[in-house]
N, C-alpha and C positions, 0 to 999 in steps of 0.2 A: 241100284240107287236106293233102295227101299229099306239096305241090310245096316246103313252108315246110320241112317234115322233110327233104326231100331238100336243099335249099338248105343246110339247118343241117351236115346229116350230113356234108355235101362240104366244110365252111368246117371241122367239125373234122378232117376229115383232112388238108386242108392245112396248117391249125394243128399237126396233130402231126407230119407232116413237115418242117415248116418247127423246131417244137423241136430233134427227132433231127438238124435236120442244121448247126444249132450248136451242138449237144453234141459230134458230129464235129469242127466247127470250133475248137472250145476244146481239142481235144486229147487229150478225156478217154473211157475207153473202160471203164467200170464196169461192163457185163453182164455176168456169168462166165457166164451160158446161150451165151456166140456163141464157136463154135468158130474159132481159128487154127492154122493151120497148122505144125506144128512143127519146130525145127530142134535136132537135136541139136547140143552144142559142147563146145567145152576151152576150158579156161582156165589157161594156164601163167604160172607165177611163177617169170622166172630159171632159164627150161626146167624147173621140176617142175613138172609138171601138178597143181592143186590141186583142180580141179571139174569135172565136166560134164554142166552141168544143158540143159534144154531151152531152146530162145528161143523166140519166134514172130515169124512172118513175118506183117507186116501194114504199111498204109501208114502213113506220116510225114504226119500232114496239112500240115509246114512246106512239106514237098520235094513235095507227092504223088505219093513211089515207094515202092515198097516196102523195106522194111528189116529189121533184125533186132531184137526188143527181147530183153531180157536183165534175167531177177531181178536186183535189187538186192541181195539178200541175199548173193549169191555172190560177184559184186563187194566188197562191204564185207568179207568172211571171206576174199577174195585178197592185199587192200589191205592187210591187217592186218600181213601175212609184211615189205610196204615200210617198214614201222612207220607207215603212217599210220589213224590210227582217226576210223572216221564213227558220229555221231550222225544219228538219221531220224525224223522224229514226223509221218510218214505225207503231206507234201506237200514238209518242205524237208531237204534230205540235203546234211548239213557234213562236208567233209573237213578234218581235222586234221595237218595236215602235221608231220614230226618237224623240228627246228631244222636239220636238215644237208642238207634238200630244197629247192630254188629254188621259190619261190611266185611262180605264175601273177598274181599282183595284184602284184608288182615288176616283170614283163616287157611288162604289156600291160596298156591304160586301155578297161575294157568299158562302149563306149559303146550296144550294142542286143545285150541278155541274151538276146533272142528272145522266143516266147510258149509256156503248156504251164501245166499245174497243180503241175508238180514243179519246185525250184528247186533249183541244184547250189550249192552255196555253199564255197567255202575260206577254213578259218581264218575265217568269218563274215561274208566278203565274194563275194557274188551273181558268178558267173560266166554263169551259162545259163540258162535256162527251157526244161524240157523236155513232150513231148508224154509219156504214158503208157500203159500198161493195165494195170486191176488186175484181175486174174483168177487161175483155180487154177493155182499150181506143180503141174505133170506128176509130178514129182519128189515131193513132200512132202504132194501131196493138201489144201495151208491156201491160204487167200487171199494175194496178196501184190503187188506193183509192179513192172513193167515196163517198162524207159526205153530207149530206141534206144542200140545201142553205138557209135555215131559220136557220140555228142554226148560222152558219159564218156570215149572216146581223144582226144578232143580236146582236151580239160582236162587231162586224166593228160598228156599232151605236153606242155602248157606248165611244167607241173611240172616236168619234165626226163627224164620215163620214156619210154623206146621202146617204143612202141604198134604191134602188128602184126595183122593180121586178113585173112584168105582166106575167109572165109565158113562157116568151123565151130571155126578155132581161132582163141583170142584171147590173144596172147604178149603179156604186161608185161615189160621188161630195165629196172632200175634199178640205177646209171647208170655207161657207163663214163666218162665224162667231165661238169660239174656246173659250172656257175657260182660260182665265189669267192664269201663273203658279204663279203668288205673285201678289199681292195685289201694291207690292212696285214698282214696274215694269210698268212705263206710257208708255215707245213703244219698239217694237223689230220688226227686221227684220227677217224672215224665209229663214231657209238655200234654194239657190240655186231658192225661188219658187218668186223672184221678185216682191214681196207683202211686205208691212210693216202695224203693228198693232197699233193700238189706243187705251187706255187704255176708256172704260166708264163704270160708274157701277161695275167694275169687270167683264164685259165682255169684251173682246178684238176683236173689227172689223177687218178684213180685207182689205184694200185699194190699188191700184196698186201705185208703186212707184211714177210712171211719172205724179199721180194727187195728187199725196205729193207734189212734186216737183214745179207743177202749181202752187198750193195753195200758198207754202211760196213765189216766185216770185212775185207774184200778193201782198203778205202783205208789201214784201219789200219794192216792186214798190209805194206802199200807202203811206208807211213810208218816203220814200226820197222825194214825192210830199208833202209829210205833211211840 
């Protein structure tokens, strides 16, 4: 009688290791009981430093290395200062790109998003699928989502922001220089960021206003001595 119980006992434990270790495989890492390892960081916007919450160190089941995840939450309240605003309803996170930012779905045709439960979307079109863990922010003691910061610099790149990262500070610079929206377009001004662009080549420079300003001065000034 003793041998069927033991048979049974062993088929469920294999059965629930064989569960845990495609929950692993999807990506998904929902126990807020499993401690990770923390990584303190920054997060500079345009060199001001705007947060520095905690990460955690845990593996990529894409990569199987390990890596850094980083709340979403702090990202989205960084992203803000670029003027780009994100929507999140707990699996898919759209970024909102402002009209004067180069969107990643004009530069490049995503043909394998990857796998993960979180999906990164611009402007409403599917960039990535990311792995995650929701567990307690260190920082704020509430549940919350954690995505690898290599998959978010990657997308922020294509958008046209310089992405920088040494393993505790995470620099965004947007942009000194930006892809033209038309060809036809020789300058425009950017909402609110006191910079005006120069068409050359099809690349559009950035320039601070008040050395526009110098410049045509100084031609005037040439012109009425002339």
């Amino acid at each position: 009688m003793g041998k069927p119980f033991h048979t049974s006992f062993a088929s469920r434990v294999a059965l629930s290791t064989l569960v845990i270790g495609f929950c692993i495989g999807t990506s998904t890492y929902a126990d807020t009981t499993i401690s990770y390892p923390l990584r303190p960081m920054q997060i500079y916007v345009n060199q001001v430093l705007t947060f520095h919450p905690d990460g955690l160190y845990a593996i990529d089941p894409n990569s199987e290395k390990n890596t850094t995840f980083m709340p979403i939450w702090y990202v989205m309240q960084s992203l803000k200062r670029l003027g780009i605003r994100s929507t999140w309803n707990g699996s898919v996170w759209d970024l909102q790109l402002p009209q004067h930012m180069i969107s990643p779905i004009q530069s490049q045709l995503v043909l394998n998003p990857g796998s993960g439960p979180v999906a990164i979307e611009v402007d409403g079109h599917l960039q990535r699928r990311t792995p995650s863990i929701v567990t307690k922010d260190p920082e704020a003691s509430n549940t919350t989502t954690f995505v690898p910061i290599w998959y978010v610099g990657s997308i922020l790149e294509h958008c046209g922001i310089n992405v920088s990262w040494n393993g505790t500070t995470w620099a965004l610079n947007y942009p000194a220089i930006f892809i033209a929206p038309s060809s036809n377009q020789t300058s425009s001004t950017t909402p609110s960021s006191g910079v005006t662009s120069t068409l050359t080549n099809g690349i559009s420079t950035l320039a601070p206003t008040n050395t526009l300003t110098n410049t045509l001065s100084n031609v005037t000034s040439a012109l009425h001595n002339g």
